[in-house]
C-alpha positions as a printed Julia matrix, in Angstrom:
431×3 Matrix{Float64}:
  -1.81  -20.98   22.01
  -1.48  -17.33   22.63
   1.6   -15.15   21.11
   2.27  -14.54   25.14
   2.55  -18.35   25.74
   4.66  -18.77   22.45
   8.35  -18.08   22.31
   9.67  -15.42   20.28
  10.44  -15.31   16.75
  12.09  -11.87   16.48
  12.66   -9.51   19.89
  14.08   -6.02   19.8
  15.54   -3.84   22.33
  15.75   -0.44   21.47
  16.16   -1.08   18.17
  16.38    2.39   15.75
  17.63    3.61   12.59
  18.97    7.6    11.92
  20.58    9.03    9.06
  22.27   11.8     8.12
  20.45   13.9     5.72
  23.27   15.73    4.23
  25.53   12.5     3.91
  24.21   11.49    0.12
  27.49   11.13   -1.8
  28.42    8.01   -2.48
  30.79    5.6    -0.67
  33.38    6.54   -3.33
  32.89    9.7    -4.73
  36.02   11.41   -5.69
  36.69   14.18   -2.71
  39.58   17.06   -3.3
  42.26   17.63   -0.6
  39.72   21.14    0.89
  36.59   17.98    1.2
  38.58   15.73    3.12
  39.76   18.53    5.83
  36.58   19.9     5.92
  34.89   16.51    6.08
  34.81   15.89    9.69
  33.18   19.45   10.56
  30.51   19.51    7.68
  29.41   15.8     9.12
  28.78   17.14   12.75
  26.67   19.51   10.94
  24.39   17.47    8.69
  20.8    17.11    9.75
  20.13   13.63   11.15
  16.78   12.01   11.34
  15.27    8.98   12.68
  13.84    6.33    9.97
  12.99    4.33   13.04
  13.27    5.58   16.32
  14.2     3.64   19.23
  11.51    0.73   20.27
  11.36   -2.48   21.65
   8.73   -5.19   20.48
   8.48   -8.82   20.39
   6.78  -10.84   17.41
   6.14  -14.86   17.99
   6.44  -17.73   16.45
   3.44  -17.9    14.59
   1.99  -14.89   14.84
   1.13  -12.9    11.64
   1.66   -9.04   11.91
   0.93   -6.55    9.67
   2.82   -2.6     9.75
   0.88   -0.22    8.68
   1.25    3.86    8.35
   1.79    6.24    6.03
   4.24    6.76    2.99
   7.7     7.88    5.1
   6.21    6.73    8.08
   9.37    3.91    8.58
   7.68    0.71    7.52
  10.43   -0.16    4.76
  13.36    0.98    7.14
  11.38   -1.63    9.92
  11.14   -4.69    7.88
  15.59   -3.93    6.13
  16.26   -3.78    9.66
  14.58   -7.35   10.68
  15.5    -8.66    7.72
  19.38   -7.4     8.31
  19.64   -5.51    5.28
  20.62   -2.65    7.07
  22.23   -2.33   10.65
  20.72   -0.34   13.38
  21.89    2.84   14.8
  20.59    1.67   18.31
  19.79   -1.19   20.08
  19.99   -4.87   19.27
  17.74   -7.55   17.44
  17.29  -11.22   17.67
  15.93  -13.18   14.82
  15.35  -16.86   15.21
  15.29  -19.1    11.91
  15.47  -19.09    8.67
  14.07  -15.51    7.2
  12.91  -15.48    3.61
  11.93  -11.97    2.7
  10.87   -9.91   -0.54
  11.73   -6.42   -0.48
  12.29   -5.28   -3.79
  11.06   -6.84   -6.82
  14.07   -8.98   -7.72
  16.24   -9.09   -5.13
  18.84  -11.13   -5.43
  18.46  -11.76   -9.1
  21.04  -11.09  -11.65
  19.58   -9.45  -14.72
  21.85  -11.78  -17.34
  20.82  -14.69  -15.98
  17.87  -17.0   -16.95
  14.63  -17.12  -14.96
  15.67  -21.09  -14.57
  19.74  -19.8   -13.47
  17.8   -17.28  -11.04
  15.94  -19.64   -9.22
  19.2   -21.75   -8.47
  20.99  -18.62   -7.37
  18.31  -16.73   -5.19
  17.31  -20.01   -3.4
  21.06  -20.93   -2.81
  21.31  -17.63   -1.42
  18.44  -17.85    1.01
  19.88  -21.25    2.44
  18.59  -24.05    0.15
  20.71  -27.1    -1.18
  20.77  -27.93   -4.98
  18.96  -30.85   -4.07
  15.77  -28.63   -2.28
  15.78  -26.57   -5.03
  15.48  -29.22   -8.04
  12.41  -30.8    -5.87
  11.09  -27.73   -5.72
  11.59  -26.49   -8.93
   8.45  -27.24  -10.69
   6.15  -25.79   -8.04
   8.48  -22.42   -8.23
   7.39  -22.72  -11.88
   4.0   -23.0   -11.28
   3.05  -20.74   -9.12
   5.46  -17.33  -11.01
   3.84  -18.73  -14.04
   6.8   -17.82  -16.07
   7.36  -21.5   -17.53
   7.14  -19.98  -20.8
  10.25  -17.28  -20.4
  12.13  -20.15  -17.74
  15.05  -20.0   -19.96
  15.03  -16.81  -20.63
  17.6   -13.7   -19.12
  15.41  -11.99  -16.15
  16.58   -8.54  -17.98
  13.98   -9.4   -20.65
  10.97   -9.9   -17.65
   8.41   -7.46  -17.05
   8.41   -6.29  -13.15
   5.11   -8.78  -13.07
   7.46  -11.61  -14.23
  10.51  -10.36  -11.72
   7.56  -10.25   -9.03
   6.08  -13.28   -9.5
   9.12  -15.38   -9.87
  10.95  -13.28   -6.86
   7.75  -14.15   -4.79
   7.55  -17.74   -5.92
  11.08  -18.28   -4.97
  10.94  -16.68   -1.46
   7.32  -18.44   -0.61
   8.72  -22.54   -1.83
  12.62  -21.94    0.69
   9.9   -23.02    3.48
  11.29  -20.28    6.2
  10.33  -19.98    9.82
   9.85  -16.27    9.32
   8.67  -14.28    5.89
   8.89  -10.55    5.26
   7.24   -8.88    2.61
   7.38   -5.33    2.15
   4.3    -3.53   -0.58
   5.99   -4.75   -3.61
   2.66   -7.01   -4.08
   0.71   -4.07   -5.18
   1.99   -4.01   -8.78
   0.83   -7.5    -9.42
  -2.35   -8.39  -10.62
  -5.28   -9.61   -8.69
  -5.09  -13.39   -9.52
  -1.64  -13.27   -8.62
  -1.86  -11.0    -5.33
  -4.69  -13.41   -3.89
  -2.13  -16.31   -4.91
   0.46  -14.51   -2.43
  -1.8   -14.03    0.42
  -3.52  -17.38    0.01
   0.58  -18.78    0.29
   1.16  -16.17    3.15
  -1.96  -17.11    5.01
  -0.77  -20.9     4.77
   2.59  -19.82    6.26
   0.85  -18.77    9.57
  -1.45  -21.11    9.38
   1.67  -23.69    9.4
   3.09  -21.95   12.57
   5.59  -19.88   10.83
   6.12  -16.04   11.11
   4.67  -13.71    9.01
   5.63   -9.87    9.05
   3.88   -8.49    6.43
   3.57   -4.39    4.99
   0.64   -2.9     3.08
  -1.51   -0.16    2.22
  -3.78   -2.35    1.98
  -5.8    -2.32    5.18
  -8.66   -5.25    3.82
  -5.56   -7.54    2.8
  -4.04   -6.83    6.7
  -7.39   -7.87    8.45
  -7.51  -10.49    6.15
  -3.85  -11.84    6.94
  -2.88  -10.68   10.08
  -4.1   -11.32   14.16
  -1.81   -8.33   14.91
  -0.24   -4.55   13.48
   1.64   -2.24   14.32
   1.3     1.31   13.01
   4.4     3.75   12.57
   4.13    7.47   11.95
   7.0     9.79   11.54
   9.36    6.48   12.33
   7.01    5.86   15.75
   5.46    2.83   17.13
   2.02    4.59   17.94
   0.17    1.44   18.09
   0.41   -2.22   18.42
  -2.13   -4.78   19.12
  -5.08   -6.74   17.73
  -5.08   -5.8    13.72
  -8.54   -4.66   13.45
  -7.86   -2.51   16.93
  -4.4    -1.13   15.26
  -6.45    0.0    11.52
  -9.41    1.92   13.01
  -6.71    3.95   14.92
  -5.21    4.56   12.19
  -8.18    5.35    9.99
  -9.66    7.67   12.8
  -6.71    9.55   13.08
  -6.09   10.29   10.3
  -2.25   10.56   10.79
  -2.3    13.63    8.88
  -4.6    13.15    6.16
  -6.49   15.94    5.29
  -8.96   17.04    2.21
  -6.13   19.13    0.85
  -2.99   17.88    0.36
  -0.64   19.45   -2.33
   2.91   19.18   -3.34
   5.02   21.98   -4.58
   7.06   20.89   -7.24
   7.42   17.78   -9.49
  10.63   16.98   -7.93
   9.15   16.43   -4.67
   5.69   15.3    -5.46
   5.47   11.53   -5.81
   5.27   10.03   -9.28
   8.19    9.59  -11.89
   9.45   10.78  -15.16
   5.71   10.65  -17.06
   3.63   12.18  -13.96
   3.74   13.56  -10.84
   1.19   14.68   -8.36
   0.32   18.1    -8.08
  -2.72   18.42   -5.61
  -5.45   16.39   -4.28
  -8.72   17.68   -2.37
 -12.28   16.88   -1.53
 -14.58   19.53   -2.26
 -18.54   20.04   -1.3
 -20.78   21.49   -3.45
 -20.53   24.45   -2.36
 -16.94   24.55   -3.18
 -15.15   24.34   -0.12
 -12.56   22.11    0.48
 -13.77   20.33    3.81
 -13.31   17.01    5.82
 -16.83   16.51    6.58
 -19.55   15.62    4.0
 -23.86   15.92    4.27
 -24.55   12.44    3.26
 -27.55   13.59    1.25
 -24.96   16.66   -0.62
 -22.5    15.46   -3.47
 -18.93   16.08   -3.41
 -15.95   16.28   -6.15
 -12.64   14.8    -5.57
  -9.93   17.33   -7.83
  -6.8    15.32   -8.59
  -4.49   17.56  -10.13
  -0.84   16.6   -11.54
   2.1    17.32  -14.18
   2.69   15.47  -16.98
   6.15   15.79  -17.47
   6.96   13.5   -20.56
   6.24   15.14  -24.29
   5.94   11.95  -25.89
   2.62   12.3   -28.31
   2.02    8.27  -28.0
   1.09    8.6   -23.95
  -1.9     9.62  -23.06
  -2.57   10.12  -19.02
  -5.41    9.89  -17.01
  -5.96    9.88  -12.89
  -8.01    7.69  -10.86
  -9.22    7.11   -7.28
  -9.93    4.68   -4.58
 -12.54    5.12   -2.24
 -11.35    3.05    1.1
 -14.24    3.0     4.23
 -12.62    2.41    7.95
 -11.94   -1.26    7.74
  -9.96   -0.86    4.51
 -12.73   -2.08    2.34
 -12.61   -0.85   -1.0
 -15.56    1.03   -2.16
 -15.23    1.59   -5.99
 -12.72    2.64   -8.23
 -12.99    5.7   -10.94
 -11.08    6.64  -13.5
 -11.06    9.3   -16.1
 -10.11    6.26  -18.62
 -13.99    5.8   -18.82
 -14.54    9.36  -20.07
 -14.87    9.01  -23.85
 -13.82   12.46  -24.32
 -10.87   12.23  -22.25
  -8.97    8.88  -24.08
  -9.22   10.28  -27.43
  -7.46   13.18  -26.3
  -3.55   13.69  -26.57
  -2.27   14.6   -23.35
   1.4    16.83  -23.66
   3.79   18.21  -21.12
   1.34   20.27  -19.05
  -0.55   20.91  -15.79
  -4.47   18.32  -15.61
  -7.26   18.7   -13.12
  -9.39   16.02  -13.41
 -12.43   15.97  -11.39
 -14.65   13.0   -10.09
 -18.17   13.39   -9.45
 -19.4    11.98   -6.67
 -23.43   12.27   -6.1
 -25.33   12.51   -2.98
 -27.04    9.55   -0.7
 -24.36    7.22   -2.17
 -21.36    6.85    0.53
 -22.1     5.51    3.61
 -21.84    6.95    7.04
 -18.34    7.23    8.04
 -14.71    7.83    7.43
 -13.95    7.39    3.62
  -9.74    7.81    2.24
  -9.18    8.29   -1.29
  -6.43    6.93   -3.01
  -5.2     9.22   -6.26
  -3.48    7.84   -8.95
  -1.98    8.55  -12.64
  -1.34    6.21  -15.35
  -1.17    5.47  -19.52
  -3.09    3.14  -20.83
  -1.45    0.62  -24.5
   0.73   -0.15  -22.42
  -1.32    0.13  -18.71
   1.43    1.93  -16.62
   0.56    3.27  -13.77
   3.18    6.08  -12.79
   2.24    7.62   -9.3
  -0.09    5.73   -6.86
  -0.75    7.66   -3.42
  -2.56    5.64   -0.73
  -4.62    7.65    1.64
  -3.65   10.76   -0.15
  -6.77   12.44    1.42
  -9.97   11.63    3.89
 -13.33   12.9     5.18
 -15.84   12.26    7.08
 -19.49   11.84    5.52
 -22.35   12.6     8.36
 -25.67   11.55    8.37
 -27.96   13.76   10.15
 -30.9    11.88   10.38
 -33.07   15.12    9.6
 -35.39   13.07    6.75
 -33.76   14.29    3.99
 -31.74   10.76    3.32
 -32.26    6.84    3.15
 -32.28    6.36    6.7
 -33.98    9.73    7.27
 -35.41    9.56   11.19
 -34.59    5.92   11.86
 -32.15    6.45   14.69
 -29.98    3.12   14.67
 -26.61    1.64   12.33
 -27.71    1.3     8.85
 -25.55   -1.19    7.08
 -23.75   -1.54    4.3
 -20.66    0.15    2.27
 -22.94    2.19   -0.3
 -26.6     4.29    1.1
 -27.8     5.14   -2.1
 -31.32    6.69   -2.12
 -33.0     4.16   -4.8
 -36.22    4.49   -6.24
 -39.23    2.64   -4.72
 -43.22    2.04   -6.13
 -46.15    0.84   -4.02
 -48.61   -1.24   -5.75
 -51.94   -2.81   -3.5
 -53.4    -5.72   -4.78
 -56.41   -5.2    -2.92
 -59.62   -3.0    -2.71
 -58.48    0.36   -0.77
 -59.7    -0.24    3.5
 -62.43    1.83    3.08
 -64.06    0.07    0.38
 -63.7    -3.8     1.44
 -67.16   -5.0     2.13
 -68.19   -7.22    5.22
């Protein structure tokens, strides 16, 4: 059956979200006698922006979307507002059944009590009887893995162990509709095919799905349908794999350069922080475009803010093609040189070396990264942080050199080939 022929699971009529910039004190701050007469005039003057402007869209029973866009684009403010989290500015929503969502690692846990005490609470919360819960206890178990630590106080969990029990908790309350914001990228692989593997079940069972990533391979994978936000904007909605190559083609403001201008602003926390990021031919240049049979450099550079002598940093990137497929991953880990090294307070460029005739044709993002290895931490990951374009000319130089059509495949490297003939050369074969 068709989301059209379906009825609706969640429907939205102008729904938007603004804030006020300049309103960032909190709720009870202490304010002196001048404050609270001035209060009313400075609020008129704050800067107010829109997290989400006004839109209306419809989502079915059913039907699996994915939101997509860039970091600040609105996709957290879209799923707190489904999820009623936080109220709109504007315009109304209507959400039929039961809503399980994950958010934020955690949610709804409290960090003195047990992982066991936790599951009791947070299910309770999200609408389940004792009795549900204890029948559903074991699988919860199961599928966090945590069985170990059960008894233990959730303060003591790693944000794996919050994740996976959070996740486990929200997937076994069997709701009609599930939201799950990006909080699935900091678990491991095993466990974030587990998730989508559950997720994909939920749709498959006729329940809702509404589902945000960076992850454009785990969104064609999950999803019939996305929406893309920029800037708080609905600029697209519609079939998923429709929705991503708009999004990849656009580039929504991704450029080879991007740079940040202080630590405070860049992304990244107290350890590191993103300085710059840029693609670079070999002639120097930073460019969007890239000769297919030329070699390129990807410059990450970044602060590394702590002084602690026991951390050593190190960036890495992702190279994405237009359906979200990862390429390969490279990190400056695997430099020798580099791990031995002690890393203090200070400003890095490290460099990746990319050769020629090894990308494919086509639109490639990078996503830049810094973390520590003993422990692994990674401390600023930026998805799509830059893109170009790599163009093959077809002028012989090459692998496909003057054959015309698609060549395909996510790699083109230029390999190396022998001929060997068996036979007597034409000439000399007798009659």
């Amino acid at each position: 059956m068709s989301s059209e022929a379906r009825p609706f699971a969640i429907r939205a009529d102008g729904l938007g979200k603004r804030y006020a910039m300049g309103s960032t004190s909190g709720m009870f701050r202490y304010r002196s006698l001048r404050e609270q007469l001035t209060r009313r005039a400075r609020h008129n003057a704050d800067e107010t922006f829109w997290a989400l402007h006004p839109a209306d869209f419809e989502i079915a029973e059913g039907e699996r979307v994915g939101v997509i866009g860039r970091n600040g684009a609105g996709k957290s403010t879209f799923l707190k507002l489904l999820a009623g989290i936080t109220p709109p500015t504007q315009g109304r929503i209507e959400v039929r059944g039961r809503v399980g969502s994950l958010l934020e690692v955690g949610t709804g846990f409290h960090p003195e009590l047990s992982g066991r005490e936790n599951i009791f609470l947070a299910a309770s919360v999200l609408g389940m009887r004792r009795s549900e819960i204890a029948s559903k206890l074991d699988d919860i178990v199961a599928f966090a893995g945590v069985d170990r630590f059960l008894d233990t106080p959730v303060k003591r969990y790693s944000s794996g162990m919050y994740l996976r029990l959070a996740f486990a908790v929200a997937a076994h309350i069997e709701p009609e509709i599930l939201l799950v914001d990006e909080v699935l990228a900091v678990g491991d692989a095993e466990f974030q095919k587990k998730c989508l593997g559950r997720m994909a079940e939920f749709g498959e069972s006729g329940r809702t799905v509404v589902f945000v990533s960076h992850s454009m391979a785990a969104v064609l994978r999950l999803c019939e349908r996305a929406i893309l936000l920029d800037g708080g904007r609905v600029v697209a909605d519609g079939p998923a794999s429709e929705v991503i190559r708009t999004y990849l083609d656009s580039g929504l403001g991704t450029t080879a350069h991007r740079e940040w201008a202080s630590p405070q602003d860049a992304p990244g926390d107290a350890v590191a922080a993103l300085k710059s990021v840029r693609v670079v031919n070999d002639g120097g240049v930073s460019t969007e475009e890239i000769n297919i049979t030329r070699p390129l450099t990807v410059e990450v550079e970044y602060w590394q803010r702590s002084a602690d002598p026991a951390l050593r940093t190190s960036a890495s990137v992702g190279f994405y093609n237009e359906e979200g497929v990862c390429l390969f991953i490279a990190s400056a880990f695997s430099t020798p040189e580099w791990v031995g090294q002690p890393t203090g307070p200070g400003v890095y460029k490290a460099v990746c070396h990319v050769p020629g005739n090894f990308l494919a044709e086509g639109k490639v993002s990078v996503t830049a990264g810094v973390a520590t290895l003993q422990p692994y931490v990674i401390h600023v990951i930026e998805h799509d942080a830059v893109a170009f374009q790599v163009v093959d000319r077809s002028d012989g130089d090459g692998v496909r050199g003057a054959y015309a059509n698609d060549w395909p495949g996510v790699v083109r490297p230029l390999l190396d080939w022998t001929l060997e003939c068996e036979h007597a050369p034409i000439g000399e074969v007798s009659a």
